[in-house]
MDAnalysis code that builds the backbone (N, CA, C; Angstrom):
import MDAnalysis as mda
import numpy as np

u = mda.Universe.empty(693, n_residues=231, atom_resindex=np.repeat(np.arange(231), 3), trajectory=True)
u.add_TopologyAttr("name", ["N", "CA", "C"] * 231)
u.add_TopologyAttr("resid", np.arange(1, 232))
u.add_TopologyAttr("resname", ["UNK", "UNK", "UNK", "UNK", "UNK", "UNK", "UNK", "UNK", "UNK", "UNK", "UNK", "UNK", "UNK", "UNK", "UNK", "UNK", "UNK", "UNK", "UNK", "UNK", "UNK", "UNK", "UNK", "UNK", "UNK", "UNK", "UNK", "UNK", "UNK", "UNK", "UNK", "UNK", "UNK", "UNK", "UNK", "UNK", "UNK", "UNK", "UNK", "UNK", "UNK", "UNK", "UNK", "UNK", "UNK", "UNK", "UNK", "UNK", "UNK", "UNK", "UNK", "UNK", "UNK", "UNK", "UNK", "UNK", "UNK", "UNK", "UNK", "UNK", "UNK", "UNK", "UNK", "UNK", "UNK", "UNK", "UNK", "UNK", "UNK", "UNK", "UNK", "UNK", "UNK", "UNK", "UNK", "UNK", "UNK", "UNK", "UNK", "UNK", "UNK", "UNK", "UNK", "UNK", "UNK", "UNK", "UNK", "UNK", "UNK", "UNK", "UNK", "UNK", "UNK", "UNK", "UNK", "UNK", "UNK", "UNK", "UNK", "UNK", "UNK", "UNK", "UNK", "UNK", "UNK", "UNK", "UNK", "UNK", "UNK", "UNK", "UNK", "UNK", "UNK", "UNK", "UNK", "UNK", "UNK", "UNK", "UNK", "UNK", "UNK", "UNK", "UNK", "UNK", "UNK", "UNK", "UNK", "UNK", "UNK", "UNK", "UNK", "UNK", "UNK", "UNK", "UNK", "UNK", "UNK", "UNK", "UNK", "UNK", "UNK", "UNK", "UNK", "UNK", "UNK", "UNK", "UNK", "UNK", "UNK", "UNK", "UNK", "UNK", "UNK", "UNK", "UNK", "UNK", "UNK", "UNK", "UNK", "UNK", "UNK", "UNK", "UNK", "UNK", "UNK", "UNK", "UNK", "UNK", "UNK", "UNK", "UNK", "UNK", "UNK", "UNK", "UNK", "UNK", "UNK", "UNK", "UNK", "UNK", "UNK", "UNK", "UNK", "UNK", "UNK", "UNK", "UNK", "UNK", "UNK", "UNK", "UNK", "UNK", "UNK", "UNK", "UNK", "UNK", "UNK", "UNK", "UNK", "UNK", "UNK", "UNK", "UNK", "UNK", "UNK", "UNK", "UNK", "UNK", "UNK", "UNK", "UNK", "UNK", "UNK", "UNK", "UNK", "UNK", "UNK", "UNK", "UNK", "UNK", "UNK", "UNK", "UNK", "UNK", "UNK", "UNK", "UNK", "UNK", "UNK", "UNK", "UNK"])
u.atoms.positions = np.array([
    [0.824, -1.207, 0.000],
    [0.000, 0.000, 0.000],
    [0.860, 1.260, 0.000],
    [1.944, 1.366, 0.660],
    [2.734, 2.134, 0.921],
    [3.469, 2.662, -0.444],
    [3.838, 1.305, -1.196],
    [4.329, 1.875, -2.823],
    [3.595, 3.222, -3.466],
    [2.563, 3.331, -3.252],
    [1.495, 3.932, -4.056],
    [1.872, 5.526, -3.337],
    [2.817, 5.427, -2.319],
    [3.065, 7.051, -1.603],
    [4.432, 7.534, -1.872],
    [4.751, 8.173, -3.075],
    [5.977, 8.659, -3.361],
    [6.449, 9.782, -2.499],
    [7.486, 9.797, -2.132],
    [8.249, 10.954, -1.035],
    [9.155, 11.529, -2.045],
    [8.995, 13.206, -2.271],
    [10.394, 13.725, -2.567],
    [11.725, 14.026, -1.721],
    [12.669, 13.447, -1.982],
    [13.742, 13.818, -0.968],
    [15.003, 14.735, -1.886],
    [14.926, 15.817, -1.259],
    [15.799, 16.788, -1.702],
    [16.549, 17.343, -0.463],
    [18.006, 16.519, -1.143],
    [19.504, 16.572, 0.101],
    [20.357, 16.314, -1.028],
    [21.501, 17.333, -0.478],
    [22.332, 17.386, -1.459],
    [23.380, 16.231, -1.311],
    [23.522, 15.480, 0.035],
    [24.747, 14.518, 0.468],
    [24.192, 13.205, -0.388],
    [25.148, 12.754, -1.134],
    [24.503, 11.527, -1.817],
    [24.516, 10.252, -0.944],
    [25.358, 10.172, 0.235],
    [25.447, 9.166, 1.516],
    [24.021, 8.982, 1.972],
    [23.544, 10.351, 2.402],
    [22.735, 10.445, 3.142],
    [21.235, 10.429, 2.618],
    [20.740, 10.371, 0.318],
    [19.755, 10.357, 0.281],
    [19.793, 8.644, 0.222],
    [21.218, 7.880, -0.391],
    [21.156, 6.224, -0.424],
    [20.630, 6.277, 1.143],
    [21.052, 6.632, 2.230],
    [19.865, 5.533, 3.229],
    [18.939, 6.443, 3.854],
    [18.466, 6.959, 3.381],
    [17.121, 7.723, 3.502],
    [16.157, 6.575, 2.736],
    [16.692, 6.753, 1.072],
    [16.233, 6.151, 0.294],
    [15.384, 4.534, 0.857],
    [16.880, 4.332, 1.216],
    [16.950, 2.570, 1.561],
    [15.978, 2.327, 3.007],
    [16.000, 3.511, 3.545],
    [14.612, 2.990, 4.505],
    [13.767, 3.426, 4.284],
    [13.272, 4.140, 3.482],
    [12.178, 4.563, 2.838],
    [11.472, 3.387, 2.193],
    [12.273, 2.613, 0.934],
    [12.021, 1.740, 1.168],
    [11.695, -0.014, 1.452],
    [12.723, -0.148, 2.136],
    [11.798, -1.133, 3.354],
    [10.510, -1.169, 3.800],
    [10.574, 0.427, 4.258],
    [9.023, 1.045, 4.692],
    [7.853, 0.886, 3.511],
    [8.794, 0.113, 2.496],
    [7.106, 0.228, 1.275],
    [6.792, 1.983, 0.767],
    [7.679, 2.676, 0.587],
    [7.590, 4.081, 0.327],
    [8.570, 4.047, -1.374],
    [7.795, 4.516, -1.955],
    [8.677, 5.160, -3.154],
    [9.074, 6.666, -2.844],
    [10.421, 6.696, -3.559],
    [11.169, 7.965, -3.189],
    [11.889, 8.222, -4.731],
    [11.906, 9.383, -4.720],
    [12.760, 10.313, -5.970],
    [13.586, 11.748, -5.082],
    [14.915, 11.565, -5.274],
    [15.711, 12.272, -5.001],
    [15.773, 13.171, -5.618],
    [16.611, 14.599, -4.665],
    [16.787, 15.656, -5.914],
    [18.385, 16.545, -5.235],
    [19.390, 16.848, -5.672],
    [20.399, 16.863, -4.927],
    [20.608, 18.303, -5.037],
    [19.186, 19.398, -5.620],
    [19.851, 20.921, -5.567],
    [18.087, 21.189, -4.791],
    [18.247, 22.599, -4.659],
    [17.117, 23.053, -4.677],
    [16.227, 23.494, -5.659],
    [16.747, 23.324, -6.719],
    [15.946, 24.036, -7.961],
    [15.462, 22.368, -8.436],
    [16.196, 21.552, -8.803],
    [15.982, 20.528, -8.953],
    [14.221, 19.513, -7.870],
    [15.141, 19.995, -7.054],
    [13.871, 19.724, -6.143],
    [12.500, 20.146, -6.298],
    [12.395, 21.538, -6.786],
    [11.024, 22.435, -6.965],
    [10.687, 21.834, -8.273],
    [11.438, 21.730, -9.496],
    [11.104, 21.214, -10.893],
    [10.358, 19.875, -10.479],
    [11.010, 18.796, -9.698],
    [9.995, 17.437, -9.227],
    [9.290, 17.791, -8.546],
    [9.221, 18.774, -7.416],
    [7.983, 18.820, -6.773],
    [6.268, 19.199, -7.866],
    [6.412, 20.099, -8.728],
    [5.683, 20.235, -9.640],
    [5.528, 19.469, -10.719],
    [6.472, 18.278, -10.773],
    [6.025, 17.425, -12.287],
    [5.759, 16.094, -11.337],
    [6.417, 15.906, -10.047],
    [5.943, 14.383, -9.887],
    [4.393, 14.477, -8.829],
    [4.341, 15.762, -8.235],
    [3.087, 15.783, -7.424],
    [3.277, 14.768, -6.021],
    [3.957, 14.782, -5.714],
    [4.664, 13.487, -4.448],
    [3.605, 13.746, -3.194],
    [3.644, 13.074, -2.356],
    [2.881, 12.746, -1.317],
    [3.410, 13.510, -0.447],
    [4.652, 13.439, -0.077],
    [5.288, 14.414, 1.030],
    [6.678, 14.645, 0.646],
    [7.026, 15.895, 0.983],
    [8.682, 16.056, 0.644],
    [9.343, 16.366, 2.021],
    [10.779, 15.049, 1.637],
    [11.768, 15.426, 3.043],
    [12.694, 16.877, 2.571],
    [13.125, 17.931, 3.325],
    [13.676, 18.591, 2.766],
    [15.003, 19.027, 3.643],
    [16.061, 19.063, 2.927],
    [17.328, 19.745, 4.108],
    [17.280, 21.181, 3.859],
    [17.843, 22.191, 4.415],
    [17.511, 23.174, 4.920],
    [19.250, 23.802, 4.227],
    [20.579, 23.168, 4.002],
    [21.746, 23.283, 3.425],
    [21.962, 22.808, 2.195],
    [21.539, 23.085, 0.843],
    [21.432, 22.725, -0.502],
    [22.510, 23.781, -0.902],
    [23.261, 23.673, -1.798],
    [24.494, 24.036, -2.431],
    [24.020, 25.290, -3.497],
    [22.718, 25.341, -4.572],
    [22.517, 26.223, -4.837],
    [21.589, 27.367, -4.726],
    [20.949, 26.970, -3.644],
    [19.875, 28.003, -2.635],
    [19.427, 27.661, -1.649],
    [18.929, 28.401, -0.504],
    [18.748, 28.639, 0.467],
    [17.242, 27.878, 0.952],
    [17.672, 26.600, 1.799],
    [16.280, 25.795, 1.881],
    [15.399, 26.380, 2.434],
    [14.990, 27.263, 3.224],
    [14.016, 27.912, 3.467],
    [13.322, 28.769, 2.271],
    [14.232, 29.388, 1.109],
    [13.752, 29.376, 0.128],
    [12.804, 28.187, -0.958],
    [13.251, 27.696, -0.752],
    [12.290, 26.218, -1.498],
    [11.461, 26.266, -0.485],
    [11.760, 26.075, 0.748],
    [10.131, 26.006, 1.112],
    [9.196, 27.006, 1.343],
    [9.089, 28.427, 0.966],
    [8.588, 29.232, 0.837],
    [8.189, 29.303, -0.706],
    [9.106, 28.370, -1.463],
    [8.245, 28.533, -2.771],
    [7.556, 27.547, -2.801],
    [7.481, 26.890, -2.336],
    [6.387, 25.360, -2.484],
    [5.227, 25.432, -1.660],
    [5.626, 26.095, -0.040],
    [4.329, 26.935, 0.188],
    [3.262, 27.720, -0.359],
    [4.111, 28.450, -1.808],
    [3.181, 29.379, -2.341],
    [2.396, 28.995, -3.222],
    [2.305, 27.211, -3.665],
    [1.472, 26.840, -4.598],
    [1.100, 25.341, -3.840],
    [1.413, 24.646, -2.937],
    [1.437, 23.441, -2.475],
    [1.317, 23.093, -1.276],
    [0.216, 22.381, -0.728],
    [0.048, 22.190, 0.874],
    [0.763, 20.591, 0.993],
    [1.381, 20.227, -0.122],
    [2.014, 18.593, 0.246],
    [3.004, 18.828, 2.094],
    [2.629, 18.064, 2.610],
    [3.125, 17.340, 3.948],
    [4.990, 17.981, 3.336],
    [5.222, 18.872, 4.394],
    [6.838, 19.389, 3.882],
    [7.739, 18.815, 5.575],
    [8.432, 17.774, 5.539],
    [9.531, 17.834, 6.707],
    [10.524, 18.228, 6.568],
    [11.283, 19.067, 7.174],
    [12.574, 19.232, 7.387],
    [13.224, 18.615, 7.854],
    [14.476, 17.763, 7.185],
    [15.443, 17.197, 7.473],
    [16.552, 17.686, 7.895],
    [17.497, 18.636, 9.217],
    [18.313, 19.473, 9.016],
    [19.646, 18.844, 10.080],
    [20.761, 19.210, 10.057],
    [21.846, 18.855, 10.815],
    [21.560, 20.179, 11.993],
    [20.982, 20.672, 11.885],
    [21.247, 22.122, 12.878],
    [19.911, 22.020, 13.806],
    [20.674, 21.895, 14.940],
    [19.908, 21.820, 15.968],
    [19.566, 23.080, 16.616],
    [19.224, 24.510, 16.122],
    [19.268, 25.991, 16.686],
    [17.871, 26.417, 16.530],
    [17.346, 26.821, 17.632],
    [15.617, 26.819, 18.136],
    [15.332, 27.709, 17.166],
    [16.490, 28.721, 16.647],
    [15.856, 30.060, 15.804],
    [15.379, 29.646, 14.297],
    [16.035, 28.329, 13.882],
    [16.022, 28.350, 12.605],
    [14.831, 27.162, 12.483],
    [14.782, 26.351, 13.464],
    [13.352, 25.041, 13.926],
    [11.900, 26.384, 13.853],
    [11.817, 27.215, 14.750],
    [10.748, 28.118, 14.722],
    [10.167, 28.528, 13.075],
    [11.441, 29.121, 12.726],
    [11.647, 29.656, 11.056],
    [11.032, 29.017, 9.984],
    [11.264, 27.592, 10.206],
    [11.270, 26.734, 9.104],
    [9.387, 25.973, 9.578],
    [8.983, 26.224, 10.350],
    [7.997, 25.824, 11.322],
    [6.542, 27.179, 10.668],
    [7.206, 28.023, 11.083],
    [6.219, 29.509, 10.750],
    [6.496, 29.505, 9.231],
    [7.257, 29.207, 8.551],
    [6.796, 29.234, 6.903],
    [6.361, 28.007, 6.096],
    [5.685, 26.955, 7.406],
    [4.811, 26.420, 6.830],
    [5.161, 24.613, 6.964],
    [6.420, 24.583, 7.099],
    [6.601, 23.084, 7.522],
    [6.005, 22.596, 8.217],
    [5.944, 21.375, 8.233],
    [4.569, 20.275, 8.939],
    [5.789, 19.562, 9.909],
    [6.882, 19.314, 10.233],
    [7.855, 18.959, 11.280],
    [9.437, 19.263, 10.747],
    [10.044, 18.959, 11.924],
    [11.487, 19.215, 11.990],
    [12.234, 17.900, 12.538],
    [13.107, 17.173, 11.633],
    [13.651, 16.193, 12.214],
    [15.422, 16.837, 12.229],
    [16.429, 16.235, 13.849],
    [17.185, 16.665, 13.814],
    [18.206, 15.779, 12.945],
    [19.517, 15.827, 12.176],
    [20.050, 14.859, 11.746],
    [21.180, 14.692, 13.138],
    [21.865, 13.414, 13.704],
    [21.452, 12.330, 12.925],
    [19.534, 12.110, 13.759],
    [19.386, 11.184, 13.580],
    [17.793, 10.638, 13.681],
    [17.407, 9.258, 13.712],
    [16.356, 8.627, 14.473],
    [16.338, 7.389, 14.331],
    [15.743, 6.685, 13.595],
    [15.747, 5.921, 12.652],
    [15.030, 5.371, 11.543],
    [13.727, 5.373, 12.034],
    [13.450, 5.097, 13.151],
    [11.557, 4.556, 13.432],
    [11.236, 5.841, 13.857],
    [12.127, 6.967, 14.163],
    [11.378, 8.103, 14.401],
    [11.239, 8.776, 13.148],
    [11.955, 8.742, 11.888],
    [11.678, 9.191, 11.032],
    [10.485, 9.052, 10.248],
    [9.621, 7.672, 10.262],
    [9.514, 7.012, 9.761],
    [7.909, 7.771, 10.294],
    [8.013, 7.359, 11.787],
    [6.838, 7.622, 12.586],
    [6.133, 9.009, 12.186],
    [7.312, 10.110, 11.965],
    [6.957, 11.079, 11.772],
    [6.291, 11.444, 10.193],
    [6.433, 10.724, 9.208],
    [6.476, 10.647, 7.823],
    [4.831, 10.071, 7.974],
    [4.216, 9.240, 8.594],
    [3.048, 8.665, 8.787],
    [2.056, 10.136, 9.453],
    [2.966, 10.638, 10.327],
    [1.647, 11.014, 10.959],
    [1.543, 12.190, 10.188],
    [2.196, 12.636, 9.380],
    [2.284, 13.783, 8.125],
    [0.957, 13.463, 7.460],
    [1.288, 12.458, 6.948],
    [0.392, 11.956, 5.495],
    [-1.071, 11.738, 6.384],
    [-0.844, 11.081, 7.700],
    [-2.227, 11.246, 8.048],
    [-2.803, 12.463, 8.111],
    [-2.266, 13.760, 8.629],
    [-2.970, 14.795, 8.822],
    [-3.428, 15.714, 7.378],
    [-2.531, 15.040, 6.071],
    [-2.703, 15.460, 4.769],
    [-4.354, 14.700, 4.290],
    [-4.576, 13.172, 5.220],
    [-5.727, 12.923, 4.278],
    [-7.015, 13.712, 5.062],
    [-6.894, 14.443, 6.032],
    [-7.851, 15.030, 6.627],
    [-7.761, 14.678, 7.761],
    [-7.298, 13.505, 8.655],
    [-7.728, 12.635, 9.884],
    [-7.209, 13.503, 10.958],
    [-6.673, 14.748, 10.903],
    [-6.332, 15.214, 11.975],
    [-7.489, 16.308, 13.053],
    [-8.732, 16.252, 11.731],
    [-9.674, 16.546, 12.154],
    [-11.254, 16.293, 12.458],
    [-10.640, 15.089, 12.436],
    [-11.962, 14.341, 13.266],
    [-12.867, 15.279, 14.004],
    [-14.397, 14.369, 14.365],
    [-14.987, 15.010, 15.458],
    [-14.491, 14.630, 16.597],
    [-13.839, 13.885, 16.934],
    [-13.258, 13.664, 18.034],
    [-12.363, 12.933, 18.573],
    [-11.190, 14.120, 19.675],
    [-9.829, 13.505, 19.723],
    [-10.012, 12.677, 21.154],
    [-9.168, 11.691, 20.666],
    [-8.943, 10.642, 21.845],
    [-7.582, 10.072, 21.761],
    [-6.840, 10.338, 23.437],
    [-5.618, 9.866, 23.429],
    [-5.489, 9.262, 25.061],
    [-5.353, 8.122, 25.137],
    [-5.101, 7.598, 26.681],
    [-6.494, 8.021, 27.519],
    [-6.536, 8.840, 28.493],
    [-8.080, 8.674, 28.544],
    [-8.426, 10.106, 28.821],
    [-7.858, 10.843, 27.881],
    [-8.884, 12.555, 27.449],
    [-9.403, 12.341, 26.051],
    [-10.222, 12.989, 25.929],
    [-11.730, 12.879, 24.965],
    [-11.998, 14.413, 24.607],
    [-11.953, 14.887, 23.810],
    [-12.220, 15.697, 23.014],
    [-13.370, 15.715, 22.078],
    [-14.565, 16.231, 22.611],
    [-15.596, 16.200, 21.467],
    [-15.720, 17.672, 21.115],
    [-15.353, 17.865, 19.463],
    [-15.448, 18.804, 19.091],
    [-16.739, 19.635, 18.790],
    [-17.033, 19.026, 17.910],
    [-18.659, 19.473, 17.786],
    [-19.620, 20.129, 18.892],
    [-19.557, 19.167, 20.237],
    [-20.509, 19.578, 21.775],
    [-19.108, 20.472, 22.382],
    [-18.007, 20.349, 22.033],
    [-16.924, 21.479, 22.787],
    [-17.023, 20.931, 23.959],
    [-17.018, 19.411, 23.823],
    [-16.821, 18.979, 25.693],
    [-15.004, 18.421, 25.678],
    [-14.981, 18.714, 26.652],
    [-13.799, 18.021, 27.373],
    [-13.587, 17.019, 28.627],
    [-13.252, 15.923, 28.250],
    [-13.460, 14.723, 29.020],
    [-12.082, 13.800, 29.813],
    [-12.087, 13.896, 31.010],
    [-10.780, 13.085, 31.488],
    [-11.040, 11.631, 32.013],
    [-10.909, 10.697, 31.906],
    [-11.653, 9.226, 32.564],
    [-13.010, 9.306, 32.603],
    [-13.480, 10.042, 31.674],
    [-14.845, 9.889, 31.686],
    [-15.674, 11.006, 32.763],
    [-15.140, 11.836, 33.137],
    [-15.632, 13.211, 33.645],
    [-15.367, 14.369, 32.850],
    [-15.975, 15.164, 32.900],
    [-16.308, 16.373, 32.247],
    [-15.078, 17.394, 32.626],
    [-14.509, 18.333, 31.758],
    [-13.066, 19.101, 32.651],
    [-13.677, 20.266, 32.335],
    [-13.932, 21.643, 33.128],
    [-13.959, 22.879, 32.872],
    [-12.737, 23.208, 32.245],
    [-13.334, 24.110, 31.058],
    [-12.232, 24.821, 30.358],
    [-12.727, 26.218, 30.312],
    [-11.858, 27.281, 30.786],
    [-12.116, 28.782, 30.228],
    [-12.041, 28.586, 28.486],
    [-12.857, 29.752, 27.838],
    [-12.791, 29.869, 26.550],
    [-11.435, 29.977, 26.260],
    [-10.511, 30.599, 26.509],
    [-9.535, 30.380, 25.710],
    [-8.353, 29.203, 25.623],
    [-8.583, 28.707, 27.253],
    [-7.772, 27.319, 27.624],
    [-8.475, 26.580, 26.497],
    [-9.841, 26.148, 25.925],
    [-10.697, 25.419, 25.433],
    [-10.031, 25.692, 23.943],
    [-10.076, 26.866, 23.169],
    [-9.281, 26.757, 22.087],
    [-8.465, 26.739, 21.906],
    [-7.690, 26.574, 22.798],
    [-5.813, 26.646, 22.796],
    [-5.635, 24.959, 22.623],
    [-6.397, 24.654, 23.748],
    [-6.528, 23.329, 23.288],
    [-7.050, 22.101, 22.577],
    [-7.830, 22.473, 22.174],
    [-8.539, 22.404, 20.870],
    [-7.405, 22.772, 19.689],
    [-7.152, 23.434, 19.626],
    [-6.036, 23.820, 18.361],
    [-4.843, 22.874, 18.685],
    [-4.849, 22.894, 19.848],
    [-3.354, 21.855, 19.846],
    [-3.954, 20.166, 19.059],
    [-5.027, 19.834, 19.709],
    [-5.222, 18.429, 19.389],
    [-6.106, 18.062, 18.024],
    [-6.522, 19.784, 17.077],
    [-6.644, 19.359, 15.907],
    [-5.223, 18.956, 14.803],
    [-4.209, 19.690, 15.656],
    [-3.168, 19.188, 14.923],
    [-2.009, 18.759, 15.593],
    [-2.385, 17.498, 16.413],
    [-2.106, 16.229, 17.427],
    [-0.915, 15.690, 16.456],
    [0.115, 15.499, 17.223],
    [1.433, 15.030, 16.565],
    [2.488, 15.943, 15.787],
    [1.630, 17.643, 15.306],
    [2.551, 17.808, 14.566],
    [3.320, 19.324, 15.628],
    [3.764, 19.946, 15.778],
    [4.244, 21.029, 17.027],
    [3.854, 22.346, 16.082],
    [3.379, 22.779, 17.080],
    [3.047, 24.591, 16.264],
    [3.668, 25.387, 17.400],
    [4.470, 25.803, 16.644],
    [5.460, 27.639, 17.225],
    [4.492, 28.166, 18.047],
    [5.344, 28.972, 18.732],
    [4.664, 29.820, 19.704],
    [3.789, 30.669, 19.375],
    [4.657, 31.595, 18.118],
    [3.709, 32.295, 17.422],
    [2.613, 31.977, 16.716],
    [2.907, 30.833, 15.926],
    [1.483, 30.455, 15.337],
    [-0.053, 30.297, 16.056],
    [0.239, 29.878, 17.278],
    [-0.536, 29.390, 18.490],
    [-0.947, 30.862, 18.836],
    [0.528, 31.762, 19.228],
    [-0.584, 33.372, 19.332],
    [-1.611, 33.454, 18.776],
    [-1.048, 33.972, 16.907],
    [-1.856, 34.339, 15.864],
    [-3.535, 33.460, 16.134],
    [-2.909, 32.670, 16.011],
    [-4.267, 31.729, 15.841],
    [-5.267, 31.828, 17.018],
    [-4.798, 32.413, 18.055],
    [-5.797, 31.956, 19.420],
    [-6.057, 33.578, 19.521],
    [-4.878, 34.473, 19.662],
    [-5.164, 36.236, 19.814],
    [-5.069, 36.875, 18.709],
    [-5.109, 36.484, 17.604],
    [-5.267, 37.210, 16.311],
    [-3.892, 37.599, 15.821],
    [-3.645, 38.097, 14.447],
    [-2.763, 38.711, 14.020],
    [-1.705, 39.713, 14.506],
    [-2.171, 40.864, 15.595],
    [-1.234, 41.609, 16.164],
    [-1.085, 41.507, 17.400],
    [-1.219, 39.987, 18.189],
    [-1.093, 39.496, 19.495],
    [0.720, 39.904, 19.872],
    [0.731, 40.112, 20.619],
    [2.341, 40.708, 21.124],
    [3.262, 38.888, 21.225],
    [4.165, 39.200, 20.720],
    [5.051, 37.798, 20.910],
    [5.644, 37.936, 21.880],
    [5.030, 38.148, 23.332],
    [5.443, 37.792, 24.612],
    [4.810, 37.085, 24.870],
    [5.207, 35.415, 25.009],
    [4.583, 34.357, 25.106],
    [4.494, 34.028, 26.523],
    [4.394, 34.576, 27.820],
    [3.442, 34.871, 29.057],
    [2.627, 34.476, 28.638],
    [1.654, 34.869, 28.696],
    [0.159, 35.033, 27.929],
    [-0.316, 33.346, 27.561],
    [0.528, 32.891, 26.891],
    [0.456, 31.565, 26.219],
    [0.860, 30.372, 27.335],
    [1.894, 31.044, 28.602],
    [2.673, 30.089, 28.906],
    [1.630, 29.546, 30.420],
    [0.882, 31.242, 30.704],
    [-0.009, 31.357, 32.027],
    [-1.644, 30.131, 31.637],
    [-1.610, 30.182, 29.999],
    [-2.759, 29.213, 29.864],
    [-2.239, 27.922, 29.681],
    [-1.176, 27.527, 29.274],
    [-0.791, 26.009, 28.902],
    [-0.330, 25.460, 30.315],
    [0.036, 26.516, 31.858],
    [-0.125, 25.987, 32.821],
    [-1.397, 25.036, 33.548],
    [-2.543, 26.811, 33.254],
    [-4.119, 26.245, 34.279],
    [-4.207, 24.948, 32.782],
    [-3.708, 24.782, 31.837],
    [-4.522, 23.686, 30.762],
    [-3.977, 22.223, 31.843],
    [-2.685, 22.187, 31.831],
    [-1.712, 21.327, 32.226],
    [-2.271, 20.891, 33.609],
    [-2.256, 21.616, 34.763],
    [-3.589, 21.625, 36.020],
    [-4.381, 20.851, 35.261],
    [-5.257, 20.978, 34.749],
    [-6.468, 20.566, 34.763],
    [-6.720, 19.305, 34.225],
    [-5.934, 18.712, 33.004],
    [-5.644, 17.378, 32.710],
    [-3.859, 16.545, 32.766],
    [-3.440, 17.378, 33.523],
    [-2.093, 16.328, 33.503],
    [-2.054, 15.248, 34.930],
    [-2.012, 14.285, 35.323],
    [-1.950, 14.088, 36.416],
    [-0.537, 14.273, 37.203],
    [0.568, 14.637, 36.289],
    [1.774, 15.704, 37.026],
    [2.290, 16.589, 36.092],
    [1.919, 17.539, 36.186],
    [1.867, 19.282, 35.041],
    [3.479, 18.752, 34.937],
    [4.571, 18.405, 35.580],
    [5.691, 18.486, 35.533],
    [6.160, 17.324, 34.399],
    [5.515, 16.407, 34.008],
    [6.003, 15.541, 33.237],
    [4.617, 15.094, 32.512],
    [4.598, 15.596, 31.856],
    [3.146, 15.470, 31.309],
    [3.182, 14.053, 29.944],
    [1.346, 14.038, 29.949],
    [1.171, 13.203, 28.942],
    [0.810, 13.427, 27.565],
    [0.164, 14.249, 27.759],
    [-0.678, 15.015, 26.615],
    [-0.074, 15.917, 25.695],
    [0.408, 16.898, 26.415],
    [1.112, 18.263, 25.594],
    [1.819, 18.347, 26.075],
    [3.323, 18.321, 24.927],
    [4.705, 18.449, 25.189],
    [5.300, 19.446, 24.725],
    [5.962, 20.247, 25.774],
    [7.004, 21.599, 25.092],
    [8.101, 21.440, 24.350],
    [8.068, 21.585, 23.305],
    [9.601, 21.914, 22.312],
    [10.146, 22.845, 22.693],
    [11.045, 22.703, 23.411],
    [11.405, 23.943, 24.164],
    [12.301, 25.040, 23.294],
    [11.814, 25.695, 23.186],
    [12.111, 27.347, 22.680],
    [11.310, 27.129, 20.964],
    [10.797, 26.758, 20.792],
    [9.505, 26.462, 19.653],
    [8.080, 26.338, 20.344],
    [8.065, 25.309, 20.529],
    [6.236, 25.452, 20.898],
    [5.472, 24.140, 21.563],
    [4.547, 23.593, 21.160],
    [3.976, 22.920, 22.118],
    [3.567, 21.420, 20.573],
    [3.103, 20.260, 21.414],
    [2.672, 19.447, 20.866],
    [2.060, 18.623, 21.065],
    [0.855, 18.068, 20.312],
    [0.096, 17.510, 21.391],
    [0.236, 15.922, 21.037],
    [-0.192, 14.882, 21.783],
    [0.053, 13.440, 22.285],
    [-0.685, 13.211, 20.879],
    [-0.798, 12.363, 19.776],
    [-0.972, 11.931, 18.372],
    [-2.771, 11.261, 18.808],
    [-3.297, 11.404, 18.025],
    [-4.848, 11.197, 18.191],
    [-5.177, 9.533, 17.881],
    [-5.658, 9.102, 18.972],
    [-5.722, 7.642, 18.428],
    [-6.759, 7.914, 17.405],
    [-7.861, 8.137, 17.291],
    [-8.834, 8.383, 16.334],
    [-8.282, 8.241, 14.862],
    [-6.948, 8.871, 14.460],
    [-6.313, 9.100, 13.400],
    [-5.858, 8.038, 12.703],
])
């Protein structure tokens, strides 16, 4: 089944697209390489691929450039593949539209894991009527919130903060995006504000706010929520 899901992988190290490639697939994944960035954008528009891995260090332009141009015509599932582990450039590549950030090196089953839950949220499943993970319950539609089967008060905005986190369960949204999206467009990027609600959220369904189950901080990026069994 998996044949039928072509991945573009555009990395310029030829080491590194052979075993990308080669567990790709194992995994039952078809893959087409592309070793520039221009190269890469020409297949992204003639092969139409399912999801593209992308590195962020390409030899003749600037990977955040490719993915700002593929943003501007293409919602395909985009990961970043990058050697650079620096919160400024994870945020960056995050706010112009990438769907995750893997660090290199990486572990084959996390890569792998992450490549799935992409394509799931591409066929729609990330928005179910309702999220369920371990035993919180999310019914969207009635806007209830459920822990072991009791009801959880949510203030309106704890309620869409979280709600937004678990319509897009598995994949991490920036700090800012989470502003924009919850306080509008000219919300101040002093993330207080964000950090005073993902506490009372954390209270209210973690059974230890300190090591939680549900929603996990990327620390100096953003938040993420526990993957939706529903999905």
């Amino acid at each position: 089944m998996n044949a039928r899901i072509r991945i573009l992988l555009i990395e310029d190290n030829k080491n590194t697209c052979s075993y990308i490639s080669a567990l790709l697939a194992k995994n039952g994944y078809t893959t087409t390489t592309a070793l520039t960035g221009r190269e890469g954008l020409s297949l992204a528009a003639s092969l139409c691929p399912n999801l593209i891995l992308l590195d962020l260090g390409l030899p003749d332009m600037d990977g955040f450039q490719v993915l700002e141009q593929l943003r501007g015509w293409s919602h395909v599932p985009i990961l970043i593949v990058s050697a650079c582990n620096e919160e400024q450039e994870k945020v960056a590549a995050l706010d112009l539209g990438a769907d995750d950030y893997i660090t290199k090196p990486f572990y084959p089953n996390e890569l792998t894991a992450r490549i799935r839950t992409a394509l799931r949220h591409s066929r729609g499943n990330a928005h179910s009527q309702v999220y369920k993970a371990l035993n919180l319950e999310i019914d969207f539609d009635k806007r209830i919130l459920r822990l072991e089967g009791k009801r959880v008060h949510l203030t309106q905005i704890e309620y869409q903060l979280l709600s937004l986190l678990a319509e897009n369960a598995g994949r991490v949204l920036t700090y800012n995006t989470i502003l924009r999206r919850i306080w509008g467009p000219y919300a101040e990027e002093n993330n207080q504000i964000l950090r005073v609600n993902m506490a009372n959220i954390r209270r209210k369904i973690e059974q230890n706010p300190a090591q939680p189950q549900y929603v996990f901080t990327e620390v100096g990026v953003g938040y993420r929520m526990l993957e939706n069994e529903n999905g």
